[in-house]
N, C-alpha and C positions, 0 to 999 in steps of 0.2 A: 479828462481827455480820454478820448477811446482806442481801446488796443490799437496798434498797427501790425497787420498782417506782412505778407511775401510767400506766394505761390511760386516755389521753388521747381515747378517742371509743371510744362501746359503746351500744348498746341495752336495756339489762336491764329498759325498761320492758316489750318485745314479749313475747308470752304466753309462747313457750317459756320466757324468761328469768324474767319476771315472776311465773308460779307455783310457781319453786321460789328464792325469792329470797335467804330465809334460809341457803338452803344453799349459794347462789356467793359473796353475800357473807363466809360462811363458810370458803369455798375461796381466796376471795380473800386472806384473811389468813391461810393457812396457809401460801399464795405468796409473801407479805410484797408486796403489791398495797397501799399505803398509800390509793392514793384513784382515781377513776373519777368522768370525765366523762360523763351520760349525755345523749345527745343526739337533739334533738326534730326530728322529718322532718315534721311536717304540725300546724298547729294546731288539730284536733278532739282530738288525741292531746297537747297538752300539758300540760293538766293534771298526767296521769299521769306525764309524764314529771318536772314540778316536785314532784309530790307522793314520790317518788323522793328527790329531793335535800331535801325538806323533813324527810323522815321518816330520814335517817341524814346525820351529821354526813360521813362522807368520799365523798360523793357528789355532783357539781353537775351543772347544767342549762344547756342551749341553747335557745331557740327560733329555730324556723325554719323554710321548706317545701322541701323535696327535689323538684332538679327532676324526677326521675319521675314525682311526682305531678302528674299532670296532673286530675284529676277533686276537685278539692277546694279547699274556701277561699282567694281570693286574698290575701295577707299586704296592706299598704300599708306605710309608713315607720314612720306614729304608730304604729302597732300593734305592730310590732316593738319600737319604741323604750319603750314603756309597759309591755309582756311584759316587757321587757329589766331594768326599774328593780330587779326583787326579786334578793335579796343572793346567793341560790344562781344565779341565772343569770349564767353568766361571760362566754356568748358567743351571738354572730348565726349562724343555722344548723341543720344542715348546707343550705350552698344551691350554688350552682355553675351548671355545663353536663352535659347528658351527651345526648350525639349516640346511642351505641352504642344502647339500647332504643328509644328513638321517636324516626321520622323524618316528614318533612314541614316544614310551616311551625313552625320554632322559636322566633318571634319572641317568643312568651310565657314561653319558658323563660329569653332573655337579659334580657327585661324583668324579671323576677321578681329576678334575679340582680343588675341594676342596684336592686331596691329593698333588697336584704339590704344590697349597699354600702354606700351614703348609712344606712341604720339602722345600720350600725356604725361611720360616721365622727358621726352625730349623738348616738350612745348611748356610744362610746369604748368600747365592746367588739367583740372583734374576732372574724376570719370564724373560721367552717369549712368550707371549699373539697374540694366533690367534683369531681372533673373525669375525665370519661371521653369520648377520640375527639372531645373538643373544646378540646386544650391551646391554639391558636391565638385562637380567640373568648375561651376563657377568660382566659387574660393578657392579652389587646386590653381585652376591658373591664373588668378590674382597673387596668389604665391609667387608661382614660380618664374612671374613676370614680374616683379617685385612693383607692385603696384600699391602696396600700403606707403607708410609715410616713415618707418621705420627704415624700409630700402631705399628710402631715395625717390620715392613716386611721391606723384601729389595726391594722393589719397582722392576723396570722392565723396559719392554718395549709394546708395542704395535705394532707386526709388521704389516706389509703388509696393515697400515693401509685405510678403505673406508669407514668409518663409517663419521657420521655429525659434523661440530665444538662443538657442544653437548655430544656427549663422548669422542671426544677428550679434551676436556675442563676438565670435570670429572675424566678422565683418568689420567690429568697432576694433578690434585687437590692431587691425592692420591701418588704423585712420580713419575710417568712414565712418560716413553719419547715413541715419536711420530715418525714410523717408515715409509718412503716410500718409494715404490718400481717404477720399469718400469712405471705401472697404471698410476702414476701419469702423465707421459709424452705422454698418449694418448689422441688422439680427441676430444675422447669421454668421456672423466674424468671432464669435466669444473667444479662438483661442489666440486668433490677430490681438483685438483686444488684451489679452493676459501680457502680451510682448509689449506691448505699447507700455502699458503698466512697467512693465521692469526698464524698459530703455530711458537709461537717464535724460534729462532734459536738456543737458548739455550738449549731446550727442542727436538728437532729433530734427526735422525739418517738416515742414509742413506743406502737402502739393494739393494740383487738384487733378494732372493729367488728365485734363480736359482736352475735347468734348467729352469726355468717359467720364465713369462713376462718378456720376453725380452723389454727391453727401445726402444723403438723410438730413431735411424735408426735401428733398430736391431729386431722389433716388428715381430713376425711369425716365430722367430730362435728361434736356444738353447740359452736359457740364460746360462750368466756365471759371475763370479766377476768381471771380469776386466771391464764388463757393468755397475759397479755402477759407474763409472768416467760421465756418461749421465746423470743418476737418479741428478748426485751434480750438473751439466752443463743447466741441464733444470730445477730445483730447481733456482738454483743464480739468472737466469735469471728473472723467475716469482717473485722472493723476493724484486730482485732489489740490490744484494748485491753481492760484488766482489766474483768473485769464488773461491780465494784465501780465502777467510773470510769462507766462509760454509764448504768448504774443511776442514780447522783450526778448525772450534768449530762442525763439526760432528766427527771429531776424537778426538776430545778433549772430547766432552760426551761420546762417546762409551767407553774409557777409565774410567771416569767417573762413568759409570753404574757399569760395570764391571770389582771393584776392582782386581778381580784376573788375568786379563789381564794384567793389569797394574804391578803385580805384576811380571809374565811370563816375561814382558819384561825391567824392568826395576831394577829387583831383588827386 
């Protein structure tokens, strides 16, 4: 039998994805892609992105605001926490830091990021963590918002992760799991790659954060889910570990993470 995958963060609501849906979904189980998180960046868009997981059974949902978005709806706790109640949304997010596109006064992007926390320690579903050029701030206030699983929070993930075995490490310390995308199967990732290497297999998850990075053969396309079945293929191989095996415990932790998945499909 052949591996079964789970594209643990994607966008298939965004247009590219979105007007040809029946045909990734399609692709995706020709991948053997079992199921796909799809994840909400801003709250005028989530509808769509619930309506997504409401209209196919192996498909779930996030809400949450991306801190790029800077021009749009403030989230608050309740709001999150109320979003959060419906049985296809597993998780708070995608929310985080990211210093790299906008600079200035950030003080709204760490606020923001402290409201996703507390919405996932009050709602007991847990984050999804972008973090770019701000791993420092970002684990400070995962701290001191007690957002690991130690304090009391439901822990999370780390997607799309490029950060050093140093936040990754600290990362795992608090709960979370260790997310890679296409990145890692580029040329030019050799020290992505080194992390990957070290991050236990227990601890890992496999995305595609599609349409973006596309995997190697697929690098300069539209990404899509059924490209995480590459992210597992080039993963195994660097680890050294059957691909049956990564396939097996990257779906086994995503499950894992997120209880309420687990609950979606298993009643």
């Amino acid at each position: 039998m052949r591996p079964m995958f789970i594209d643990s963060h994607c966008h298939i609501d965004f247009p590219e994805l979105a007007e040809r849906l029946p045909e990734i979904l399609d692709r995706m189980a020709d991948n053997k892609v079992t199921h796909a998180l799809c994840v909400c960046v801003d709250l005028p868009d989530f509808p769509k992105v619930l309506a997504v997981a409401e209209n196919h059974d192996n498909v779930f949902a996030s809400v949450g605001v991306h801190p790029d978005y800077e021009e749009t709806p403030e989230p608050d706790v309740d709001q999150l926490v109320s979003l959060s109640q419906h049985p296809k949304v597993v998780a708070i997010g995608e929310t985080g830091l990211d210093y790299y596109r906008l600079s200035g006064d950030l003080e709204w992007q760490r606020q923001r990021f402290r409201t996703h926390i507390r919405a996932s320690r009050a709602s007991g579903k847990p984050l999804i963590i972008h973090t770019r050029s701000a791993s420092e701030d970002t684990i400070r206030i995962m701290r001191e918002e007690g957002a690991g699983t130690a304090d009391g929070g439901a822990g999370g993930v780390m997607h799309c992760f490029t950060e050093s075995m140093e936040v990754a490490q600290a990362a795992m310390e608090l709960g979370f799991y260790i997310s890679f995308s296409g990145i890692v199967t580029f040329k030019s990732a050799k020290a992505l790659q080194e992390v990957a290497r070290a991050v236990p297999l227990e601890r890992m998850l496999i995305e595609t954060d599609s349409p973006y990075l596309a995997p190697v053969p697929y690098r300069g396309k539209t990404n899509e889910p059924g490209f995480v079945r590459h992210v597992g293929e080039f993963l195994a191989d660097l680890k050294g570990v059957p691909l049956e095996q990564l396939a097996r415990q990257t779906s086994e932790n995503f499950f894992r993470l997120f209880p309420a998945a687990q609950a979606v499909v298993h009643g």
